[in-house]
N, C-alpha and C positions, 0 to 999 in steps of 0.2 A: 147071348141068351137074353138079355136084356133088351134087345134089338127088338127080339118077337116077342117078348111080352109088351113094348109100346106102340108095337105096329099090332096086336092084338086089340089092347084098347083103345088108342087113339082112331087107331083107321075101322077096326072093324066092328066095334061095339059100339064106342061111342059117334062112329059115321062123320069125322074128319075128314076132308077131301084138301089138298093143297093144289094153290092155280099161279103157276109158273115156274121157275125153274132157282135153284141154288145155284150161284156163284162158284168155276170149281178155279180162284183165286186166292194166294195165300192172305191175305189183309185187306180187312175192310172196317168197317162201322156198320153194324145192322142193326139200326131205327125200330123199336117194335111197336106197336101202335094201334088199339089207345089199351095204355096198360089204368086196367080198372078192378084186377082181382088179385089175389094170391095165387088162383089156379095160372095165371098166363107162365108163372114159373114151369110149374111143371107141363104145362102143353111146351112149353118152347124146349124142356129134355124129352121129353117122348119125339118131338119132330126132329131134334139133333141124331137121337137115335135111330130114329128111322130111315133119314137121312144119310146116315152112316159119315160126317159131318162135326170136327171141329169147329164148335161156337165157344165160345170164352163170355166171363163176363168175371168182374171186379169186387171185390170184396173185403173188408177190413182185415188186416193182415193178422190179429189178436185170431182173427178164426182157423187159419193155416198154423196154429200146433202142433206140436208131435201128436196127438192123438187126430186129429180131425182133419190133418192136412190132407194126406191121399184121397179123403173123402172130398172134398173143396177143390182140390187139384183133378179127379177122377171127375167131375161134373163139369169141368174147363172152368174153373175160375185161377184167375191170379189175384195174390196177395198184396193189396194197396196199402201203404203208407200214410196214415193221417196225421202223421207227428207236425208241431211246429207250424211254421207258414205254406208247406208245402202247396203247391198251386196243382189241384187235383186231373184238372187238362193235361201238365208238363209231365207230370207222373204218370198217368197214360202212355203219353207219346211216347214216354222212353221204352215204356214194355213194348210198346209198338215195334220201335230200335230195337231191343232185345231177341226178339223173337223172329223163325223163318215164318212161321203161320200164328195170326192171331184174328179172332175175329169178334170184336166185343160187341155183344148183344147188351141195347142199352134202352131205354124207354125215353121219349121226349121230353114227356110232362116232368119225371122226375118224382115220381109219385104216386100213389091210386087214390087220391082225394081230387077232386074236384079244383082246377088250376084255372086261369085263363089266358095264359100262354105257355107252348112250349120253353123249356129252358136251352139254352145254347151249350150246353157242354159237348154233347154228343155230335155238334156241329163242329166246332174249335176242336175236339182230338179229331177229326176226319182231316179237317185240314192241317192240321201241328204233323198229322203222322202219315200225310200227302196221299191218305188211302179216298175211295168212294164210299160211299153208303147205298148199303142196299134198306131199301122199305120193307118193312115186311108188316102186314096186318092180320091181325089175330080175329074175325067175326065170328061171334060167336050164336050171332041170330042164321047166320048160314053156311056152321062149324066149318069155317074156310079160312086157311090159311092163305094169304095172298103174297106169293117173290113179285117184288114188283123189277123195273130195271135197274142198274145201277145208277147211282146220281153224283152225279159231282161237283161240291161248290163251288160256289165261285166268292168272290169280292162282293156280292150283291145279297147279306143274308134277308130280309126283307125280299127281294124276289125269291131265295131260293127255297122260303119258308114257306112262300103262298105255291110253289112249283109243287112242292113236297105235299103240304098238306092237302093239295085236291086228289092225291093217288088216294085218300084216307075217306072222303065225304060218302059216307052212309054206311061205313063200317060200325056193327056196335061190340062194344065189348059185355064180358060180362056181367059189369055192373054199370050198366050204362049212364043212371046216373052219378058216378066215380067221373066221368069224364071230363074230356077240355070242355070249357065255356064257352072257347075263340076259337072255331076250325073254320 
């Protein structure tokens, strides 16, 4: 039910168009880009749903409650650990380890303020949990979803940062002054 009411607004009201193809792979890291609103949240469950499309994404484990968890859980999130020293990349990997299909939808920046570089975390669990990354870009000046190909690091984050970020040049989001500084 759910399905056709975000393929109603996404696709048909508000004129969302998506340009290439979803991954039908159980694990990866999927890059979203450039996160600049609070709406990219919900574009990114209306296209999961439309999709028809386990996407995952992470969240402070205090929210996965007995009242609120099936809701958190029901949206694909798993419940992260902030206790202690825990090293937030290693605690990824393991859900990675845990699970037959995960696919954590994760934003670069790290942020919807204005940054001027990507952060590396969503680089290090690709590689800790030996998955790919798919790109994905959210334009909102030419309501277009962009799958771009799968990418796969290497040992070269510096090259594989400038590889990465040109699939991205002239994407806006919808706050575009929210955006990177350094693309």
């Amino acid at each position: 039910m759910f399905r056709f009411f975000a393929n109603l607004i996404l696709i048909k009201i508000l004129k969302w168009k998506v340009v290439g193809s979803f991954p039908k792979i159980p694990k990866f890291v999927i890059a979203v880009f450039p996160h600049t609103s609070n709406y990219d949240f919900f574009v990114g469950i209306f296209i999961r749903s439309v999709l028809r499309e386990e996407i995952n994404y992470v969240g402070k484990k205090e929210l996965f409650n007995p009242l609120t968890s099936w809701f958190f859980k029901g949206l694909g999130g798993a419940p992260l650990s902030r206790e202690g020293n825990q090293n937030v990349v290693e605690s990824i990997v393991k859900i990675y380890n845990q699970r037959k299909t995960f696919r954590l939808a994760i934003a670069p920046e790290g942020t919807r303020k204005p940054v001027s570089e990507w952060k590396t975390g969503f680089y290090y669990i690709a590689k800790g949990a030996q998955v790919p990354i798919l790109l994905v870009g959210f334009d909102y000046s030419k309501r277009t979803i962009y799958f771009y190909p799968l990418f796969t690091p290497t040992d070269d984050i510096k090259k594989d940062y400038k590889t990465m970020k040109s699939y991205f040049v002239g994407i806006k989001g919808k706050n575009p002054e929210n955006g990177i500084l350094n693309l």
